[in-house]
MARKOLRO-904432 format. One record per residue: residue in three letters; x, y, z of N, C-alpha, C, CB in turn. Coordinates in pm, 1 decimal. Glycine has a CB too. Layout:
residues N
R res     n.xx     n.yy     n.zz    ca.xx    ca.yy    ca.zz     c.xx     c.yy     c.zz    cb.xx    cb.yy    cb.zz
R ALA        X        Y        Z        X        Y        Z        X        Y        Z        X        Y        Z
...
end
This chain:
residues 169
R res     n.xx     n.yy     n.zz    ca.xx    ca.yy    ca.zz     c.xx     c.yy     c.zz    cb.xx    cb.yy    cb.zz
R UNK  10489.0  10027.7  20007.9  10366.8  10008.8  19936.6  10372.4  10087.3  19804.6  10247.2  10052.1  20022.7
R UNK  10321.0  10005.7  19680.7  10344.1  10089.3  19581.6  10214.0  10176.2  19555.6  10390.0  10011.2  19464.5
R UNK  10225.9  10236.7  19459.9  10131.9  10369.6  19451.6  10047.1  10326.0  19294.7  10248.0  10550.7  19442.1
R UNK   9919.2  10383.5  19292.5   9840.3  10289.8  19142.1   9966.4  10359.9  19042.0   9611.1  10355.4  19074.1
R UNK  10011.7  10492.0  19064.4  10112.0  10580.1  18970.4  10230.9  10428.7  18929.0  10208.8  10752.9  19088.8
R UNK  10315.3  10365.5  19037.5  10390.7  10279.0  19031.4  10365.3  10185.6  18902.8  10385.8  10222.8  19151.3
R UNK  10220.3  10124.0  18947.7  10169.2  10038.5  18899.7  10141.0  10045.7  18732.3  10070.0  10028.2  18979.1
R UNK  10097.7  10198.5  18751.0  10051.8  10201.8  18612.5  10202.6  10200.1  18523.8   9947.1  10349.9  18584.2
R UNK  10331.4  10246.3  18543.3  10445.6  10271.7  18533.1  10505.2  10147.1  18450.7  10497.9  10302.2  18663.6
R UNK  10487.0  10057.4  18545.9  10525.2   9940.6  18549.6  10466.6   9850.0  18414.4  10484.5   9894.3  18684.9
R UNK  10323.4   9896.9  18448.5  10272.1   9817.5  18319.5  10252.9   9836.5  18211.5  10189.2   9780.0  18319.3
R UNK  10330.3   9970.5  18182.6  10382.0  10057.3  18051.3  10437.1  10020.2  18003.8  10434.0  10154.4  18041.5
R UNK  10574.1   9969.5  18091.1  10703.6   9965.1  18081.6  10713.7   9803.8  18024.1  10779.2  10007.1  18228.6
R UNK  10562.3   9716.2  18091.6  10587.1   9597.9  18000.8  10504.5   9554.4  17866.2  10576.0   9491.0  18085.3
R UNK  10405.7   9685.2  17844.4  10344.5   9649.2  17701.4  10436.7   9710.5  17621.8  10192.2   9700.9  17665.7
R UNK  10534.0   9784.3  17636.0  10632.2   9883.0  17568.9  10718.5   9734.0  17536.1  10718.4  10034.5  17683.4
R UNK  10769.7   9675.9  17581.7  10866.5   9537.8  17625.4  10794.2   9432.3  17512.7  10842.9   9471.3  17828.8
R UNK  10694.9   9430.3  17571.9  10626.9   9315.5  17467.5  10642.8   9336.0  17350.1  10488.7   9295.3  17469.2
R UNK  10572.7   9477.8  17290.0  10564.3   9542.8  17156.1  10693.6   9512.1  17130.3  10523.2   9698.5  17141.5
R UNK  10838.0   9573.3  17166.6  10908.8   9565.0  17102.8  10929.8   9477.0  17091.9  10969.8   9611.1  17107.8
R UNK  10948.1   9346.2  17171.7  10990.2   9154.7  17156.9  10910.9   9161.6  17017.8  10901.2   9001.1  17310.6
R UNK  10816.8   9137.9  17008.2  10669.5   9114.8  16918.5  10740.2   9178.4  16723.6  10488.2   9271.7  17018.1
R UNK  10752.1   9301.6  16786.3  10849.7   9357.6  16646.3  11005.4   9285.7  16590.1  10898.0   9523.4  16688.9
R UNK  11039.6   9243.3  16690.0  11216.2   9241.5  16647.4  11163.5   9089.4  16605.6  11382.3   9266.6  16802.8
R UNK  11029.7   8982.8  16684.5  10983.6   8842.9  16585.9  10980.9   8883.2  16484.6  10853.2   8767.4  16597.7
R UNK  10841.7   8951.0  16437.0  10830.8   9024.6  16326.8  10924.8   9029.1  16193.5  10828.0   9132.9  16377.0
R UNK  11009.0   9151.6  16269.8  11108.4   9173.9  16186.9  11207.1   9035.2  16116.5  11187.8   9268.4  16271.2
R UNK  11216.1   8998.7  16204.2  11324.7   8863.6  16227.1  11283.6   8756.1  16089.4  11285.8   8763.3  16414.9
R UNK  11127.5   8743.2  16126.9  11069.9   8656.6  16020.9  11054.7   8702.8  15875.2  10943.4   8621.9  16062.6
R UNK  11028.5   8862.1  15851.5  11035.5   8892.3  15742.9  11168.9   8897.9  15676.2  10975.5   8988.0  15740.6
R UNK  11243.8   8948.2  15743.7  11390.9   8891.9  15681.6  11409.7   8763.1  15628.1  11493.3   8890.4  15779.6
R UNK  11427.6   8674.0  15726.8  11384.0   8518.6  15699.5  11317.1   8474.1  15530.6  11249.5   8486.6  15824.7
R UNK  11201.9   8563.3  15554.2  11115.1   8469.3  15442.8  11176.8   8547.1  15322.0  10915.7   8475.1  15450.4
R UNK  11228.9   8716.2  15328.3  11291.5   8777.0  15211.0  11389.1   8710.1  15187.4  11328.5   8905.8  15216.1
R UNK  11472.8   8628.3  15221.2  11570.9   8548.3  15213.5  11543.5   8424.3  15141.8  11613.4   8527.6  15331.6
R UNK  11448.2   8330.9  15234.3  11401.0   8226.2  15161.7  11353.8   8252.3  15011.1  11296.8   8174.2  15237.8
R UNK  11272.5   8368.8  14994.2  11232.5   8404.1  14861.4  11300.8   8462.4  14727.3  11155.2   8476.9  14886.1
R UNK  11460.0   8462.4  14820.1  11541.4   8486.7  14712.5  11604.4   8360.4  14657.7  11640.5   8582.1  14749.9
R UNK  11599.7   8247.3  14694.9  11687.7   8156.6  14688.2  11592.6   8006.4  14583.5  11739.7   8128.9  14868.2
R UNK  11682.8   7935.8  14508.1  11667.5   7894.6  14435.0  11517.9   7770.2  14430.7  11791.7   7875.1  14420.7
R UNK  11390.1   7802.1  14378.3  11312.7   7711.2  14449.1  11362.7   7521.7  14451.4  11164.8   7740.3  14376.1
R UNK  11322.4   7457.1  14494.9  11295.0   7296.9  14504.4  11168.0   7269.5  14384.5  11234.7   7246.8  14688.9
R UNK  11253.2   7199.3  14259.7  11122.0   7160.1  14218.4  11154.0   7047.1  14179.7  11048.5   7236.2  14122.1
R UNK  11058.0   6950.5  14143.1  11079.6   6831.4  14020.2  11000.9   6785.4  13941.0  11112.3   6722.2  14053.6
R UNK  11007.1   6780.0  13754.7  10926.5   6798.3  13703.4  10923.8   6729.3  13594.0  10914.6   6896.6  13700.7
R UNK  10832.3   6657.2  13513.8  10854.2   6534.3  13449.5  10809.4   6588.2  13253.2  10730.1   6393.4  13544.2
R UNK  10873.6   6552.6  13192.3  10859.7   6590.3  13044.7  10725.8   6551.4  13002.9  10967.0   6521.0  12950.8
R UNK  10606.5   6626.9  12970.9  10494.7   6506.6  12959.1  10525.4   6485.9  12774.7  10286.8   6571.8  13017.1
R UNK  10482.9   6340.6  12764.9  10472.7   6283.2  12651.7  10396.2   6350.2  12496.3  10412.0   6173.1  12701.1
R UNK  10433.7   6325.4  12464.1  10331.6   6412.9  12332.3  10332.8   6597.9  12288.6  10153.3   6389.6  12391.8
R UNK  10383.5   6658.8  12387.3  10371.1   6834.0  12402.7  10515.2   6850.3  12387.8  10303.0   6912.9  12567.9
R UNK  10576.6   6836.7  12247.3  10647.4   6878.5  12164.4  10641.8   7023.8  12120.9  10631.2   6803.1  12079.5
R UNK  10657.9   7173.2  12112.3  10615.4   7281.0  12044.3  10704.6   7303.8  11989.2  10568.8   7379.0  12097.1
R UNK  10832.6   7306.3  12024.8  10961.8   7303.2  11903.8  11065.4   7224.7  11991.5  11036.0   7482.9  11844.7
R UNK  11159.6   7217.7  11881.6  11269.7   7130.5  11928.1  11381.0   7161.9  11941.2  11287.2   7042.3  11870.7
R UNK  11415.7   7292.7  11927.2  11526.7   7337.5  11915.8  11537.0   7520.3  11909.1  11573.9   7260.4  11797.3
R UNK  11627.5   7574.1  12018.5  11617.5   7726.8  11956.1  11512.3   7792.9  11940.5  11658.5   7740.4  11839.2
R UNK  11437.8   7816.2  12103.3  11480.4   7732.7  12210.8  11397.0   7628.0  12190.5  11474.2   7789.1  12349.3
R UNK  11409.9   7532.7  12317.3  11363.1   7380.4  12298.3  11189.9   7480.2  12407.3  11515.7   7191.2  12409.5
R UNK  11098.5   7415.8  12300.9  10972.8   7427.3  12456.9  10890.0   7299.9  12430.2  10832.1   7597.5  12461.1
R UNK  10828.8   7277.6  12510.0  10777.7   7175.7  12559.7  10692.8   7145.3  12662.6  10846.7   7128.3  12573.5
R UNK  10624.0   7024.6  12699.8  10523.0   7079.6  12832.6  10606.6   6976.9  12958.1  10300.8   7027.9  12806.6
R UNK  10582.7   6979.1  13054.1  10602.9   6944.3  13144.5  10494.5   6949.2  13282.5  10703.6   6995.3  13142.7
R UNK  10539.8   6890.1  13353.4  10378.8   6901.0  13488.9  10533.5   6866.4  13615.9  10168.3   6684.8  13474.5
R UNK  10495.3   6994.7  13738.0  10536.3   7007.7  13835.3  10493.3   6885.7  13914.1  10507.7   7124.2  13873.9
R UNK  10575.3   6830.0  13961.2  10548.1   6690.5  14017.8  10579.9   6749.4  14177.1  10664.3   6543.8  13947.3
R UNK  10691.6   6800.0  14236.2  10687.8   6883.6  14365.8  10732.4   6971.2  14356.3  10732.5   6850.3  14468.1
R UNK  10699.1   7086.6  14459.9  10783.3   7230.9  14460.8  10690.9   7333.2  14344.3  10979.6   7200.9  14396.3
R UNK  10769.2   7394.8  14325.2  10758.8   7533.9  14279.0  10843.6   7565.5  14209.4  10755.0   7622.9  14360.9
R UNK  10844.2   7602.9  14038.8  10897.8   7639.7  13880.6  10914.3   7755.8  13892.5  10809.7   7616.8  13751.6
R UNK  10995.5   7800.0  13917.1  11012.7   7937.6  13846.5  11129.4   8002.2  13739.2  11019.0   8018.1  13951.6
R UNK  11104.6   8071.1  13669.2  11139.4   8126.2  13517.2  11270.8   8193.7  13598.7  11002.3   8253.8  13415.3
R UNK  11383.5   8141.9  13468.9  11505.2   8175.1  13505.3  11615.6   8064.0  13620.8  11468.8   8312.6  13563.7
R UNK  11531.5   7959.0  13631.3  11664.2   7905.6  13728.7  11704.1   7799.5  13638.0  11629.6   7840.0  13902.9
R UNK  11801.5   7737.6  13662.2  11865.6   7611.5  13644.1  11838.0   7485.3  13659.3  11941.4   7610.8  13693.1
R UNK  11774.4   7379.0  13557.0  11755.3   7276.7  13591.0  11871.6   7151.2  13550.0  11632.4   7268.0  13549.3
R UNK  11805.6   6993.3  13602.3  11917.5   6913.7  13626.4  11843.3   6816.5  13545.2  11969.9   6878.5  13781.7
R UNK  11922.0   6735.4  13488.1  11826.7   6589.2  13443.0  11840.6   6497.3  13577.6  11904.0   6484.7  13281.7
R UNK  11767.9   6354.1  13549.4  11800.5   6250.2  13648.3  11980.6   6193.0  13713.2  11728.1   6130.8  13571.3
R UNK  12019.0   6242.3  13592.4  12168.3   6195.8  13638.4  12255.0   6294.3  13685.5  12245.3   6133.9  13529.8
R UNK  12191.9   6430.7  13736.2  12302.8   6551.5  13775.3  12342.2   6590.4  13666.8  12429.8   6519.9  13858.7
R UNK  12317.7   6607.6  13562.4  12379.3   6705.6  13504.2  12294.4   6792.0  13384.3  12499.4   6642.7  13456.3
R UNK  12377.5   6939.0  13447.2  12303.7   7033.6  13411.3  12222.9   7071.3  13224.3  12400.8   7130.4  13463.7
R UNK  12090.8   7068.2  13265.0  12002.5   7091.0  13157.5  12022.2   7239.7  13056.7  11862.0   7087.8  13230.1
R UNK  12007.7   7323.7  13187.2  12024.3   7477.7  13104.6  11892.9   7540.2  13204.6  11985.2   7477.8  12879.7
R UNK  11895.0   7646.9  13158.2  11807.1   7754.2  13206.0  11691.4   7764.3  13214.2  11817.4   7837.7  13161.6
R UNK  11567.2   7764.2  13265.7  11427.3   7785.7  13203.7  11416.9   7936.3  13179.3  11302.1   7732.5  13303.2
R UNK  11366.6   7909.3  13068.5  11385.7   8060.8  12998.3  11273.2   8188.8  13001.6  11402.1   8032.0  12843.0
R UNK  11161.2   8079.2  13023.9  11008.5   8106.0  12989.6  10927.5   7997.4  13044.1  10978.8   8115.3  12831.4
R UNK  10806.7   8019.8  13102.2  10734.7   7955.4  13101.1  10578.6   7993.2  13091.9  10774.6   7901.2  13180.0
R UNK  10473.2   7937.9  12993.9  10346.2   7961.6  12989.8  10204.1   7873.1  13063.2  10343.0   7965.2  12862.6
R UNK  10153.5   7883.4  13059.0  10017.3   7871.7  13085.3   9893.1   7888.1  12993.8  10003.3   7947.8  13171.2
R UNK   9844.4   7756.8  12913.0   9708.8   7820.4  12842.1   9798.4   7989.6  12714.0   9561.0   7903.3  13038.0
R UNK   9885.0   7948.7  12682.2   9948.3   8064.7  12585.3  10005.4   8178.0  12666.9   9834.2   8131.7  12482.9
R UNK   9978.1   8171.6  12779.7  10022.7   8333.5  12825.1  10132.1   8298.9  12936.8   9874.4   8444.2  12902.7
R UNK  10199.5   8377.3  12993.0  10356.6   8378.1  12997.8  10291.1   8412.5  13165.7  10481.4   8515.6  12877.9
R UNK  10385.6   8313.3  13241.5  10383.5   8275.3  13407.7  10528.7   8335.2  13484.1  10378.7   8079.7  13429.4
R UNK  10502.8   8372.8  13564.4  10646.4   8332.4  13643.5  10670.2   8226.4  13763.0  10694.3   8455.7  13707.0
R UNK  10588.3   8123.5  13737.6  10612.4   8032.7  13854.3  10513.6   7932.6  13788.2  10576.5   8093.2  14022.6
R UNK  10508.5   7801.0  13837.2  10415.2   7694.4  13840.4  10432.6   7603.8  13977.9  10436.5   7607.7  13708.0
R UNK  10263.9   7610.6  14012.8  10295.1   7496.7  14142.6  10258.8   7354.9  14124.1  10212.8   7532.8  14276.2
R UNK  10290.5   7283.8  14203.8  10253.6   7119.3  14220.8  10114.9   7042.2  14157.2  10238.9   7095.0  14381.3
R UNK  10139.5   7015.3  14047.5  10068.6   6974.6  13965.0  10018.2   7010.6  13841.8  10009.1   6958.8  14011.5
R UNK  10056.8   7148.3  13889.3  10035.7   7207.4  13736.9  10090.0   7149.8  13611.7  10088.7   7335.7  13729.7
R UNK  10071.0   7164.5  13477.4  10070.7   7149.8  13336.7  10106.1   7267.1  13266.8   9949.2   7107.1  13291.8
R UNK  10268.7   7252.9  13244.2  10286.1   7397.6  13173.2  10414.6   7371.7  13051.8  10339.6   7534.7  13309.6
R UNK  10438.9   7505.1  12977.8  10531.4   7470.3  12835.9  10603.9   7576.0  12913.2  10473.0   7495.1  12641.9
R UNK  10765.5   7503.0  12894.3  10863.6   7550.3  12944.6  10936.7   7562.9  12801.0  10923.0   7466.9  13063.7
R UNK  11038.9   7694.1  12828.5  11093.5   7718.9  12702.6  11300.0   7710.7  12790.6  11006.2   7917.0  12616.1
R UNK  11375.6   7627.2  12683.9  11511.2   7639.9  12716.3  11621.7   7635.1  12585.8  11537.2   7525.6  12817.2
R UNK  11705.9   7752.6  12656.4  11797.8   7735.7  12546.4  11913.1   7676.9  12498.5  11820.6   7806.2  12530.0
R UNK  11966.7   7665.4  12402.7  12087.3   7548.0  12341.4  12057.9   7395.4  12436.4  12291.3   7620.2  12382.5
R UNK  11915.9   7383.9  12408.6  11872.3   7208.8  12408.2  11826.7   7180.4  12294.1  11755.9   7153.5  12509.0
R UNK  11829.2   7016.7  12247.5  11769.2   7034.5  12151.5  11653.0   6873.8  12182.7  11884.7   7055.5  12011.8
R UNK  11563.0   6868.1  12166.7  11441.6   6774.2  12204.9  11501.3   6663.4  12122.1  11270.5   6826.0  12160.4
R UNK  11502.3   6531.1  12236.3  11609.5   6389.0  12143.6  11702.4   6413.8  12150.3  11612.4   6349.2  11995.0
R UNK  11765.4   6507.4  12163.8  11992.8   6530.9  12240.5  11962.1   6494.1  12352.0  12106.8   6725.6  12268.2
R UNK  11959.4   6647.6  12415.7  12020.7   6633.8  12591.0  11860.9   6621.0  12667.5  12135.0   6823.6  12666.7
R UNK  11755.5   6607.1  12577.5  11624.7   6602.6  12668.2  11536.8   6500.7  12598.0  11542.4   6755.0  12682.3
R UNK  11468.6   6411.3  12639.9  11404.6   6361.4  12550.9  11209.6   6331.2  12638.5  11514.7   6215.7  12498.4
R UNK  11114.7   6319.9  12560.8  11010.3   6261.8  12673.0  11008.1   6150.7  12821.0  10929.7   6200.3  12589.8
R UNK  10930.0   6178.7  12874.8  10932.2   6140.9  13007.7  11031.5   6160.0  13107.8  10916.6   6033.5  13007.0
R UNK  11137.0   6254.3  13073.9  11241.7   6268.4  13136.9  11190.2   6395.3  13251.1  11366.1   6296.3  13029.3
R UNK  11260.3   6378.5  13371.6  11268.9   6366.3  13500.3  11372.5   6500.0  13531.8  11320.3   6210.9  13542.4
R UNK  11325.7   6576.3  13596.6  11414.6   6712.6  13594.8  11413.0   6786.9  13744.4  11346.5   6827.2  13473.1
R UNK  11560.0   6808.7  13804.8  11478.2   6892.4  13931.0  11563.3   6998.4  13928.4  11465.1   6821.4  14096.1
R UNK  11524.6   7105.3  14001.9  11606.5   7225.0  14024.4  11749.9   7184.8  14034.8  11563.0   7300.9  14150.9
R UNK  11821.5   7329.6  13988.3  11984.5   7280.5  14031.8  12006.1   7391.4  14115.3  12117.4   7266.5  13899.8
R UNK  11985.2   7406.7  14247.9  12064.1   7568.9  14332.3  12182.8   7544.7  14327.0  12037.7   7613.2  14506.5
R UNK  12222.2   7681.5  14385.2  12427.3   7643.9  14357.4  12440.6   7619.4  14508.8  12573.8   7818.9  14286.0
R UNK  12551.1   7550.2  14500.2  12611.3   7464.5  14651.0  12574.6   7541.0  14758.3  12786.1   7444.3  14670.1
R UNK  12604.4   7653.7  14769.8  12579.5   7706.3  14919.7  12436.8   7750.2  14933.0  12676.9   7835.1  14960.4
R UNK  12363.8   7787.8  14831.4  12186.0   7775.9  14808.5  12173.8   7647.4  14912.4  12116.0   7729.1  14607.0
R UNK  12177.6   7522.7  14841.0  12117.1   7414.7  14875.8  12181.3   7363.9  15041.1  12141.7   7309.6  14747.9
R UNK  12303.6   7415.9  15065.2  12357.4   7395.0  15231.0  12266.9   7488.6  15297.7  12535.3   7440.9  15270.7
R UNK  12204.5   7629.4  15245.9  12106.7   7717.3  15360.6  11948.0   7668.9  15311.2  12130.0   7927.6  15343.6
R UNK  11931.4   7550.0  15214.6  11794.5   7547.0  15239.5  11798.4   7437.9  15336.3  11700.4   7526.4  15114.0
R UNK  11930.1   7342.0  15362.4  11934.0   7210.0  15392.9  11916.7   7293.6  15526.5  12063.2   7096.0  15349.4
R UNK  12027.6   7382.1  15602.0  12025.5   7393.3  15688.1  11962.9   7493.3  15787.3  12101.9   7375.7  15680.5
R UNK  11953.8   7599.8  15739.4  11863.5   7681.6  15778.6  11709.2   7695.5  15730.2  11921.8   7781.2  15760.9
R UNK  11703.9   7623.1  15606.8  11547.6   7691.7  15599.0  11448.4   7501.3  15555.7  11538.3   7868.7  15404.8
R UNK  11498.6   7422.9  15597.5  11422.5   7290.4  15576.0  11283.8   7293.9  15675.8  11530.8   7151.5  15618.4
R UNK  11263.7   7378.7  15780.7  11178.8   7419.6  15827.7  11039.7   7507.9  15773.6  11242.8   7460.1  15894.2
R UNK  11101.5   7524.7  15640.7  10994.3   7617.4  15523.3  10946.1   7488.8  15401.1  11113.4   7782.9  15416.4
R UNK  11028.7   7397.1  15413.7  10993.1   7320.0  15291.2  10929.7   7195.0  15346.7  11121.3   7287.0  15194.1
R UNK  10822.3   7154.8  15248.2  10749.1   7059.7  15286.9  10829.5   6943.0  15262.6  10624.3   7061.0  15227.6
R UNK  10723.8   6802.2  15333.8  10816.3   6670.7  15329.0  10830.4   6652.1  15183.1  10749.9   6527.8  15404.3
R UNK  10810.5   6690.4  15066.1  10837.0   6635.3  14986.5  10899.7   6729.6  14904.5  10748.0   6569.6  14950.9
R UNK  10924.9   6840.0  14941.0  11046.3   6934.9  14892.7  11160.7   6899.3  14975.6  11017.5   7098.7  14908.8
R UNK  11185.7   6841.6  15095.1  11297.5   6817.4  15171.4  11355.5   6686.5  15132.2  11266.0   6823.2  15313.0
R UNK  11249.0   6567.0  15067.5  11368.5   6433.5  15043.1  11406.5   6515.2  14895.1  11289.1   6215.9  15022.9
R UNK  11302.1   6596.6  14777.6  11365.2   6656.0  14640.6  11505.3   6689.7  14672.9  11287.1   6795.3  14581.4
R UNK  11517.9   6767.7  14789.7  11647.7   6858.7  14787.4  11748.4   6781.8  14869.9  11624.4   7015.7  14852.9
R UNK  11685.8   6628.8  14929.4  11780.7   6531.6  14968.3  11853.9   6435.1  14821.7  11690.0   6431.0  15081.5
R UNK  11767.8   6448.7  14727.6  11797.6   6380.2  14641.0  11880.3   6459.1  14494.0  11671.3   6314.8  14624.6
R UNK  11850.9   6573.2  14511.9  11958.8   6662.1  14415.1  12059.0   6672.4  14504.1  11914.1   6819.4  14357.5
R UNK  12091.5   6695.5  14628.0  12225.9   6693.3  14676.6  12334.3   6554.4  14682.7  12204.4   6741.1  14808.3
R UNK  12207.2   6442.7  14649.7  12252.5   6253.7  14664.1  12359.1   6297.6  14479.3  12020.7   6064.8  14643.2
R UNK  12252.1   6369.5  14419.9  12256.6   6330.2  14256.4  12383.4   6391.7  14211.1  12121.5   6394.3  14157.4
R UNK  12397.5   6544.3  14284.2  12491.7   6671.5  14272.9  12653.7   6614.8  14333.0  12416.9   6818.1  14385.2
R UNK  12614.2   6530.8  14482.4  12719.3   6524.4  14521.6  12793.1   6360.5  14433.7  12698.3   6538.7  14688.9
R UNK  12731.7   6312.1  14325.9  12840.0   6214.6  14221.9  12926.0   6272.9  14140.3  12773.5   6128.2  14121.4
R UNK  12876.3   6387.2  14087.5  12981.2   6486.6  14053.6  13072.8   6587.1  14099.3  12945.0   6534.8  14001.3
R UNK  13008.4   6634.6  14222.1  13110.5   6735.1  14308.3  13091.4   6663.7  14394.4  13092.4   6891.7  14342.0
R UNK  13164.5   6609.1  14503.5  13139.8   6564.7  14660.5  13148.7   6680.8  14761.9  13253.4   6453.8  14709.2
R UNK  13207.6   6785.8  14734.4  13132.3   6869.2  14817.2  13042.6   6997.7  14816.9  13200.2   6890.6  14877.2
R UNK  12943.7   6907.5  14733.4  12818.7   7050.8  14672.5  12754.3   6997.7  14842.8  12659.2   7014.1  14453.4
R UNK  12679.5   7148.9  14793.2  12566.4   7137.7  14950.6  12674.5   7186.3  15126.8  12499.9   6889.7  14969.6
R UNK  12814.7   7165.7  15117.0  12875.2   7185.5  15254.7  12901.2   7311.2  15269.3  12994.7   7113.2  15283.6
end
């Protein structure tokens, strides 16, 4: 027969158990998402017509986030895979952003483009991650991206892999 002492012992021994399971989730997930948050976002984003601000050195211009999430400093792609250049900058209403989400309306600034060369209106732009980026969003983290960040990043790897066949493995 056990003793309430036993009992109480016992059920120490499994909120102690839980807590720690509960922490090492925890832990597990914040790693996870510090990870995800390092890695190159999913976006795609369309030149809007008319929002010209210069054309050259650097090129800025407006654009509107069509899916995903912009952020300052990555690499974008035109429609045909190949690489645009850098976003250098991006504003808001004059003042300087580090991100734009899905739908937004914003002036992106890039360098050695020149507006009518390698970019022209209505043109069509999505993130470029580098190959093994886009194999851990494909494969480990497509569970974080919505349905319409997952066909984006089905369709830069369709676009990526005419030029490299094995980007993304």
């Amino acid at each position: 027969m056990q003793t309430t002492l036993e009992f109480s012992m016992i059920k120490s021994y499994t909120v102690l158990i839980d807590n720690y399971t509960n922490w090492v989730q925890e832990d597990t997930a914040n790693e996870e998402n510090a990870i995800f948050q390092e890695l190159t976002p999913i976006c795609k984003l369309t030149f809007l017509k008319g929002y010209i601000f210069r054309k050259s050195n650097p090129a800025v211009f407006g654009v509107r986030v069509d899916v995903g999430t912009l952020k300052q400093k990555i690499t974008i792609m035109n429609a045909d895979g190949k690489k645009v250049g850098l976003v250098h900058q991006l504003q808001d209403n004059g003042k300087s952003i580090d991100t734009a989400k899905r739908g937004q309306e914003v002036a992106i600034s890039i360098q050695n483009v020149t507006v009518g060369r390698q970019v022209s209106e209505e043109d069509v732009f999505y993130s470029l991650p580098p190959s093994k980026e886009a194999r851990l969003l494909l494969k480990e983290f497509s569970h974080k991206l919505n349905p319409e960040e997952l066909d984006t990043l089905k369709k830069i790897i369709e676009l990526q892999r005419k030029i490299n066949s094995v980007y993304g493995y």
